[in-house]
N, C-alpha and C positions, 0 to 999 in steps of 0.2 A: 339878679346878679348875672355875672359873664357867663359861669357855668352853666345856668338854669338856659341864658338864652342861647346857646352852644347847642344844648343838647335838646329844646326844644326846634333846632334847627336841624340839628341829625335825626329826630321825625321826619320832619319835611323832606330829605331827602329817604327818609327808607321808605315812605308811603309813594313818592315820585317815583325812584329808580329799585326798587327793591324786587319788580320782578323785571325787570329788563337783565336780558343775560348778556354774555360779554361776548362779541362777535369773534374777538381776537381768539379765543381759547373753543368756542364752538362747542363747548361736551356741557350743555344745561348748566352751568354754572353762571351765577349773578354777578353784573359789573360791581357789583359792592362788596362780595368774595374778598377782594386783595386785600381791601382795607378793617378785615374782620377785627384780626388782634388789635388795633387802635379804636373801633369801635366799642368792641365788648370791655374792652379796659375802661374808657369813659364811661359806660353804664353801670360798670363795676362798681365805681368811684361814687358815683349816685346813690347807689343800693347802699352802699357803705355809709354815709351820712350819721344813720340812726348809731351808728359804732363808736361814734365821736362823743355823745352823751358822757363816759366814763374818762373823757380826756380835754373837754372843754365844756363851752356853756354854748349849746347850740341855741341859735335863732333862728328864726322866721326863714332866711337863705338855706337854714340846711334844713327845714320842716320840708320845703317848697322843691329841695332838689332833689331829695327822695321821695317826694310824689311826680316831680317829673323823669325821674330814672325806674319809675312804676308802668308808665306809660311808656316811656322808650323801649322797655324790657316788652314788654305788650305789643308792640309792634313789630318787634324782633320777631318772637315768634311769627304770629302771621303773619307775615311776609319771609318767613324760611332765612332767615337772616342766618340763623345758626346751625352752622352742618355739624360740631363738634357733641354729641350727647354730653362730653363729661363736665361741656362748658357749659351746658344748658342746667344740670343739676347743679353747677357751683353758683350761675345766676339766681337761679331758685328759692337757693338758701336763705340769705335777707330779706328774702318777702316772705317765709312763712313762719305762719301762726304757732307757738308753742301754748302746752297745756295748759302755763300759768297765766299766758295772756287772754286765752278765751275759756276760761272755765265753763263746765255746763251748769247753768242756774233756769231753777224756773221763772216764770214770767213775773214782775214784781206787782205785789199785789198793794202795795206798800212803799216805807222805806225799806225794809228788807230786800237784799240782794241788789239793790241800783247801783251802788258803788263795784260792785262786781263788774257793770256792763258801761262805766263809765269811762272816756277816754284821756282823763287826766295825767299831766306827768309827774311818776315819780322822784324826776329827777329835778335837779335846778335846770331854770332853760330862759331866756329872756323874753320869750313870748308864751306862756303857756298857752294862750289864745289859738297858736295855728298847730301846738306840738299834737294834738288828736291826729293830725295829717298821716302821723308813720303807721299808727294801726288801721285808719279808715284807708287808705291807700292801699294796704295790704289786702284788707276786706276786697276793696272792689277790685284790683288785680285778678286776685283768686277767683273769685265769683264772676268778674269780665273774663279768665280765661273758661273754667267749665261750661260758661252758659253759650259761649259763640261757639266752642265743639259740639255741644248739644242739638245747637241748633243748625249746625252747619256751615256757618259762617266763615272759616276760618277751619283747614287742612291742613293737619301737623303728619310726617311719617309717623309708621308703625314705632319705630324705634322712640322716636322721640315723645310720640304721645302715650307711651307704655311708662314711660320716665317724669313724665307732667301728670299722667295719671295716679303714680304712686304717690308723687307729694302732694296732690289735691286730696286722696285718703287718707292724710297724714288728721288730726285730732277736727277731724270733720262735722262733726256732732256740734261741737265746742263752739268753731268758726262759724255753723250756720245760727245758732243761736245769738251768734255776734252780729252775723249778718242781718236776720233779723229785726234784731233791737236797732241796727241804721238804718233800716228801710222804714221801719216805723217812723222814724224821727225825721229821717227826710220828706217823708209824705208830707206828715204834717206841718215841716217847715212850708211846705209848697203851697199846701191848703192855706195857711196861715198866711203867706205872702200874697198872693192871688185873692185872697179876703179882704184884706186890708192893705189894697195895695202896697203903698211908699213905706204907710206908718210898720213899722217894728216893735211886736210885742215883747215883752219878754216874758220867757215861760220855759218850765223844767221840760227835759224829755228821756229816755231813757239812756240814752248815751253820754248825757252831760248834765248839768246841775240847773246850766239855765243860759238862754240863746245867748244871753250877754258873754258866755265866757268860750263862747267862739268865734274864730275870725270870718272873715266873709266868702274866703277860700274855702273852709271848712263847710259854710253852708252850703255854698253851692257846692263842695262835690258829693255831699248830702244828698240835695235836691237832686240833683243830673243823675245820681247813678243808683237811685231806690229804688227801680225797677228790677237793675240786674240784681241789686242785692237782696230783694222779694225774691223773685226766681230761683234764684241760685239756694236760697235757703228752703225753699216750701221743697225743692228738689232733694235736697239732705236733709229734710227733717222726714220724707217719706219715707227714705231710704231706711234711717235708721228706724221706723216704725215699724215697718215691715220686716226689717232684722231682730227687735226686740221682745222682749214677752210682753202682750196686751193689756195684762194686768201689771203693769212694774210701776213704781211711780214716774220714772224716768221718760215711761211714752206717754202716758197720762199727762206730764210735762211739757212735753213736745208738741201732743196734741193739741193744748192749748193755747201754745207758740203760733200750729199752725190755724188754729182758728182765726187768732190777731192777724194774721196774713190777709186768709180770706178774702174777708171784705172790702181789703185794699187794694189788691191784684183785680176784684170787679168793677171798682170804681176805675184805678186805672184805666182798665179796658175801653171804659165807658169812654170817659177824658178822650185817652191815644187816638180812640177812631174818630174824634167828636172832629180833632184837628188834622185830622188823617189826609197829606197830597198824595198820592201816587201818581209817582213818576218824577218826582222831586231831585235834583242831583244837587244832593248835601257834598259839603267837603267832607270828605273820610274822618274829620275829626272831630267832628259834630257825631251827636245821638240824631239819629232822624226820627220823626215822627213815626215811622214803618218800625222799626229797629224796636223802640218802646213799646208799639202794640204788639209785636210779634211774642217780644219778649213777657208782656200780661198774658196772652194768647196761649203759649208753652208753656204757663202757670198755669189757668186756667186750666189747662187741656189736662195736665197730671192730677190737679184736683178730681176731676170728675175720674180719670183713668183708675182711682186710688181713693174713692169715694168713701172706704170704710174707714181709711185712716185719721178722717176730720171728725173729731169727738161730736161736735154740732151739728154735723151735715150739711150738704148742703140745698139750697133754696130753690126749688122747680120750677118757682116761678120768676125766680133770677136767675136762673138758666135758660129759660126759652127768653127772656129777654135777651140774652149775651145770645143767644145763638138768631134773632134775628137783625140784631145789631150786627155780629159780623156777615151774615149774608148781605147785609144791604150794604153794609161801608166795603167789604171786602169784595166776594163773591160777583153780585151784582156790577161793580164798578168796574172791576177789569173786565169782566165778559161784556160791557158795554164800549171799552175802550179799545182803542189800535195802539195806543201807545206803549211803545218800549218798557219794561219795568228793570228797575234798579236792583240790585243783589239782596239791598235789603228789602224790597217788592214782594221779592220772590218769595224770599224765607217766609214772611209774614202771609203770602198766600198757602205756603205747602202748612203754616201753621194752624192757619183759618182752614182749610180742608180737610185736615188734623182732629182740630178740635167738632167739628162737624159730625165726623165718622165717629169719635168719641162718643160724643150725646146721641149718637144713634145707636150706637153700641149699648151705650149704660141707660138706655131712656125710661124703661120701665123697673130696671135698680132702683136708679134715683128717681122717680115721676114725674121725666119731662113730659109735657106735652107732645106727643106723638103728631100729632096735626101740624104743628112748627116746624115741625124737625122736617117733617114730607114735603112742606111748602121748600126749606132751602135746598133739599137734595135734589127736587121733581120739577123744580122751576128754571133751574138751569141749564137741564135737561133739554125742558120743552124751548125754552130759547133757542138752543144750538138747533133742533130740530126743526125748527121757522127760518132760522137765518137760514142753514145749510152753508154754511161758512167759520170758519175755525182759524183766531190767531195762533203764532206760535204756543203762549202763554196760557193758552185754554185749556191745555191738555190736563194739564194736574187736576184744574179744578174738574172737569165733566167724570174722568178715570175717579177722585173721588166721591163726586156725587152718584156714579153707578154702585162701586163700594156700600156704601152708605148704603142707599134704597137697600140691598142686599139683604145687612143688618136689619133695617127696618121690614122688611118684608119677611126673613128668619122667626119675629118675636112678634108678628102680625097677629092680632085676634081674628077667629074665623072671620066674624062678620066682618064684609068689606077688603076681605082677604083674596074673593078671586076678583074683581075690579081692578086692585092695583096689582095683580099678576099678573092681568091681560094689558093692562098701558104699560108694564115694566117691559113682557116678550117683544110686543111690538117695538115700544122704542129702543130696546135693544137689536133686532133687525133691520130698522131704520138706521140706527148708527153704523151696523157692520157694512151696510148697502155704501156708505159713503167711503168704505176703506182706510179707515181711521189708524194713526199710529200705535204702534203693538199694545202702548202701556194700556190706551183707550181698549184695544182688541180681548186683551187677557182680561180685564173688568167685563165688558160685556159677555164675553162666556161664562167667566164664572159667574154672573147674576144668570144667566141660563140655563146652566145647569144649576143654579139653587132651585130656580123657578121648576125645575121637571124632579128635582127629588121630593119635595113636598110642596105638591100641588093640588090644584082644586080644581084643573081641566081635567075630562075624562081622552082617553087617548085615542078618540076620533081627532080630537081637536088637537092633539098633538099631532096627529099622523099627518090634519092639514100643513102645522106648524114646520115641520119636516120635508113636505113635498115645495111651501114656498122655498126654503132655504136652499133647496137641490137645483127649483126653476130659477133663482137667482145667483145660483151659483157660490153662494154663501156656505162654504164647505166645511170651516171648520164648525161654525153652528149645527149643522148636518150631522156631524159627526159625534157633537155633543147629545142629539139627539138621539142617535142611537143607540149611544151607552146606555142611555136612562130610561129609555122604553125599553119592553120586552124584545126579546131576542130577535133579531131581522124584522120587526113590525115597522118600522121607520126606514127601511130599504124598501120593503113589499109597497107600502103608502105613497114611494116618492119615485118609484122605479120609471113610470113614465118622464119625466121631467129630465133622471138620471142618459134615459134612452135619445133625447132630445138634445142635452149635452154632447153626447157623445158621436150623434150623428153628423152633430155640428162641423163642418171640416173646413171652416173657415180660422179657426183659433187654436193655436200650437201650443199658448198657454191654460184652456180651458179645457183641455183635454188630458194634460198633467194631472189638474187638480183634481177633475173628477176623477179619475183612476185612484190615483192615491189616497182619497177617499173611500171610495168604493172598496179597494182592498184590503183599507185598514178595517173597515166596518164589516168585512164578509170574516177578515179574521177573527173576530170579538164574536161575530152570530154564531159560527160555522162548531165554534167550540162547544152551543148549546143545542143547538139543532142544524145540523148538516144540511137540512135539506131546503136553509134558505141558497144554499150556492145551485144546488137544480133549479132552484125558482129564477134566480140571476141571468144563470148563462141561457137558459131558453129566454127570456127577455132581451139580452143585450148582448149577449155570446157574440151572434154577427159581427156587431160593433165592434167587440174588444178584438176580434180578428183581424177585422177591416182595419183598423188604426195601427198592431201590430204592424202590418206588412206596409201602408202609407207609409208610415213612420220610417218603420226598419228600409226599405230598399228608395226611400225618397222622393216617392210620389209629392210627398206635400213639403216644399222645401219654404224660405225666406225667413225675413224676421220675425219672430214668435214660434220658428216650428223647429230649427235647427238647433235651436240650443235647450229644445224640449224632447228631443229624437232622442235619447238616453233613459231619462225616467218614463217616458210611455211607453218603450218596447220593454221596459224592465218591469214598469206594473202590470203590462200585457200579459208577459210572460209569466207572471207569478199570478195571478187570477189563473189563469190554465194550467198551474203544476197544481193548484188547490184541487179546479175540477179534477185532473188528473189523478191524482190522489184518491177523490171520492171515487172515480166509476171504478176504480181497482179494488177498493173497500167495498162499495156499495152496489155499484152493477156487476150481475151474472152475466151479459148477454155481452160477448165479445166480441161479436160486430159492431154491436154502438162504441164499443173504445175502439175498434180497429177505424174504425172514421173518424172518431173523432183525433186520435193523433195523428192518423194521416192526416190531413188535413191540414193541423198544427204542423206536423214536420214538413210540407209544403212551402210554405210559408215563412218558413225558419230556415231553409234550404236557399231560398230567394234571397231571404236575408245576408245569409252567408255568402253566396257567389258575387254581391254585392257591394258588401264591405268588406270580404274578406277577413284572415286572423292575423292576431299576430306574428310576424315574418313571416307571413303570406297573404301580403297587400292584393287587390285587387287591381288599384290605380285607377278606380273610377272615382269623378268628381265629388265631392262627400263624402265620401265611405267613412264608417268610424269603424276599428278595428274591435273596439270595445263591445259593438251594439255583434260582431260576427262570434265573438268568445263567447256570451251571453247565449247564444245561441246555440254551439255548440255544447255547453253545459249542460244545456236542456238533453240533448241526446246521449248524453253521458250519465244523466240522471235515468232517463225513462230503462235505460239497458240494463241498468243495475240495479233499479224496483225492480222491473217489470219483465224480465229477458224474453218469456215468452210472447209477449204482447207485441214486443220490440221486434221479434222475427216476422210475427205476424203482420207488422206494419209494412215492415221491408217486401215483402211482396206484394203488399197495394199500392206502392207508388211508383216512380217510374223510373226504370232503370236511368237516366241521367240525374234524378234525384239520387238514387240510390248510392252513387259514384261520391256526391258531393256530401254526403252523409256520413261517408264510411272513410273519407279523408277527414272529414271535423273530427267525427270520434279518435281517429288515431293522431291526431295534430291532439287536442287537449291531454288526450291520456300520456302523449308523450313529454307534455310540458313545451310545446309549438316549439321544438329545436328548432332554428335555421336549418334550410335544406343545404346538403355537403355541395359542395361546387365542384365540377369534374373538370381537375387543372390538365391541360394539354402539356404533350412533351417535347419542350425544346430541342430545336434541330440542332447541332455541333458541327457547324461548315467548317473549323477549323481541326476539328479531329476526322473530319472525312477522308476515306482514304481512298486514291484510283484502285 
């Protein structure tokens, strides 16, 4: 009809211009904005159809227009079509499912309860043939919106999906029991079509009495949309599983709903990948082949997540199948390919890395094959490792296949347990060596530190593990190292390497890092035993001096050291309030503190005359007023531990120190006023008198 092609035509334009926004107005809003109330009225119109029932004899035209104002509504939302919440719940409302329409019934073992799950009209209507349309429309509506938020597909605001979220809890139970019963029926249409190719059997199925008494519309949206409607159901029958008592008939029920799922959501999967393009650019209104697997895939994945809830359990060894099925269709292909991947690519990759981490998690729950599972996490791995090359699109997969090993190596039996410890640290330092994007960075430490909480190296070999990471500069790994060995053992092991670092006065940025390293790890030791920071500062003390004053009065200026002169006089500094600290605690002999903060205040003093404080610029080239207050502070601190110690300094250094010392303490204490300006007094030639 007119209507149907109208508004399959207002698709086409909300999937074209639906996020193009309107230049003229410039504030995020969409050229399709102005024409909202004329839109949403025509899908109103649509929605409305099934309303006509009680005031005419609907036909085929109005089965057909409320499945296409099912779709239009569908696209509205994602693509943000409706900024109005109250318009979005008025839409709502003719698509959803009441209690009478989807009763909860168990699965029919029989004729008993099939007429309950059947899509028959009550009413007169000229085609009963296509009338199934109003509820199987609903079905998949429902189940097409939950399952693309689930998956990601498709970003609704907070507001709005707080509002779509309450009407999808609305008699949820009921609905995925309905869903259900069509995902069944469309399988098997599909199986059946695909069988026998052309020929048409006919044969009962749970939603209908027998193919004959559906239209061709009907089958196909059957076929097309049994996937989300599996999904969207094994997702709500979990739910309410997990919500229910164990023993009620009602889960006992469900359970067995979802057993009949199972099997179909594994074949599917099997099917999806068998015909799986990646990189395919479907039009948006097509199902793509990614779209369907991803969607078996996020079934799949909640099965195993939720393993206790399938009364039958499930198969180990239909699981290492799926799971090397998708490593090879999924996993393996992209990280072989350069090519672009499409939205739906994507999902279907984060779902396949998903479900991976899953079976690696649940492997010895359910008795997968551990050997399978290591082959898809540990082989991806070593890939990336050979190439030493990484597309954009890689990162999900390798950040999960670290994930994963993790799990796997948590639930590792001893035997064979230090082996894949030692190829996990290593390729985990291999990875970091390449400076890989954070999400990659945060996986690889925490498989690092799982490796050193329960481990099977004794901590020589960690102490090696730690001295590589300090000579390659690998800091935050260093530092994970140190938390998990004993107290300062992984400073003491790697100190040389640390010393090496820091002598280095070629690199602005390598000199940040190891400080801030270093002083994070002397804070964590210091607390357990003090006297790893004497072991420190007689090793590297020089050092941290030396770089102190480079830094602070700009010895070593250019790009990499200027815009690192702030955090290395400030880790400088603060490694020597720690010593500081200790010799005041821990040393008697108060000539070694009287040298050593002479020495410091030296130093600090240079800094000062240097860069001056605030409103009292030095006006030398550099200067940062910042690194002179920092400095300052420090003599403000030591006078107020320490006052004696702090007299006692003042006469080891040298009266021109002493001058610029004793203006910083009274500039900070005073809050650096501006100094008063001495205004001169104007002469009065005209009040002068002979």
């Amino acid at each position: 009809s007119v209507q149907i092609s109208g508004l399959r035509l207002l698709i086409s334009l909300f999937r074209a211009f639906g996020s193009q926004l309107d230049a003229t107005i410039n504030d995020g809003t969409s050229v399709l904005e102005q024409y909202s109330s004329q839109i949403i009225s025509a899908v109103k119109h649509a929605l409305n159809s099934e309303s006509l029932l009680n005031e005419s004899v609907p036909g085929t035209a109005f089965h057909r227009l409320f499945s296409t104002g099912c779709e239009a509504l569908f696209v509205m939302i994602s693509e943000k079509l409706i900024s109005d919440p109250i318009a979005m719940r008025r839409l709502l409302q003719p698509v959803l499912l009441g209690a009478t329409e989807t009763p909860s019934v168990p699965f029919p073992t029989g004729d008993e309860n099939e007429s309950a799950l059947w899509m028959s009209s009550s009413h007169i209507t000229d085609d009963s043939r296509s009338y199934p349309l109003f509820r199987l429309s609903k079905l998949c509506f429902l189940s097409k919106v939950s399952m693309l938020i689930a998956l990601g597909e498709i970003h609704i605001e907070q507001s709005k999906l707080s509002i779509v979220a309450s009407e999808l809890e609305k008699e949820e139970t009921g609905r995925a029991i309905h869903c259900a019963a069509a995902a069944i029926d469309g399988f098997l249409l599909q199986d059946s079509q695909q069988s026998q190719s052309n020929n048409t059997i006919s044969r009962p199925g749970l939603t209908y009495k027998n193919t004959t008494d559906l239209d061709g519309s009907v089958q196909e949206a059957l076929i097309e949309n049994w996937p989300m409607l599996s999904a969207s159901a094994i997702s709500s029958i979990i739910k309410a599983i997990k919500a229910g008592d164990s023993e009620s008939e009602e889960t006992k029920s469900l359970q067995v709903w979802l057993s009949k799922l199972t099997p179909l959501m594994v074949t599917g999967l099997r099917n999806s990948l068998s015909s799986l393009h990646l990189g395919d650019k479907k039009p948006s209104s097509e199902h793509s082949s990614s779209q369907t697997a991803a969607l078996c895939v996020y079934a799949v994945r909640l099965l195993v997540r939720d393993n206790e809830c399938v009364a039958e359990g499930l198969c180990p060894n239909e699981l290492g199948d799926v799971a090397n099925i998708v490593t090879e269709s999924v996993i393996f292909r992209v990280l072989g390919s350069k090519r672009s991947l499409s939205q739906d690519d994507e999902i279907l990759v984060q779902q396949s890395c998903g479900l991976i981490a899953q079976l690696c998690k649940e492997c010895y729950a359910i008795g997968v094959d551990a050997a399978i599972l290591t082959r898809s996490v540990v082989t991806p791995l070593v890939t990336l490792q050979e190439k030493r090359e990484m597309e954009p699109n890689h990162g999900i997969i390798i950040s999960s296949c670290i994930r994963s090993s993790q799990s796997l190596l948590q639930s590792h039996p001893e035997e064979g347990r230090a082996e894949l410890e030692k190829a996990l640290v290593q390729l985990v330092l291999t990875l970091l060596i390449d400076e890989p994007e954070e999400e990659i960075k945060a996986a690889c430490l925490s498989l690092l530190q799982a490796c050193c909480q329960e481990t099977t190296l004794s901590h020589e070999e960690w102490g090696q593990i730690a001295n590589y990471s300090a000579t390659h500069a690998l800091w935050d790994a260093w530092a994970v190292l140190c938390l998990s060995l004993p107290s300062g053992y992984g400073i003491k092991c790697s100190i040389d390497a640390i010393k090496t670092q820091l002598q280095d006065l070629q690199s602005g940025p390598r000199h940040a890092a190891a400080l801030v390293a270093l002083r994070s790890a002397l804070h964590s030791a210091i607390a357990e035993d003090s006297s790893v920071l004497s072991y420190v500062l007689q090793s590297v003390g020089f050092e941290i001096l030396q770089l102190l004053r480079a830094h602070g009065v700009r010895v070593l200026s250019g790009p990499g050291f200027d815009e690192n002169r702030v955090t290395v006089c400030a880790e400088s500094v603060k490694v020597n309030l720690m010593a500081f600290q200790y010799l005041i605690s821990a040393s008697k002999e108060e000539d070694k503190s009287v040298s050593f903060i002479s020495a410091l205040f030296e130093i600090l003093v240079e800094s000062i005359s240097f860069n001056g404080l605030p409103n009292h610029p030095s006006g030398k080239k550099g200067a940062d007023e910042t690194i002179g207050r920092m400095c300052a502070q420090v003599f403000v601190h030591v006078v107020r531990t320490a006052p004696m110690l702090f007299k006692s300094t003042m006469v080891a250094i040298s009266p021109e120190s002493r001058a610029v010392l004793e203006s910083a303490v009274r500039a900070d204490m005073s809050g650096y006023a501006a100094p008063k300006r001495v205004t001169k007094k104007k002469i009065s030639l005209k009040g002068f008198v002979r």
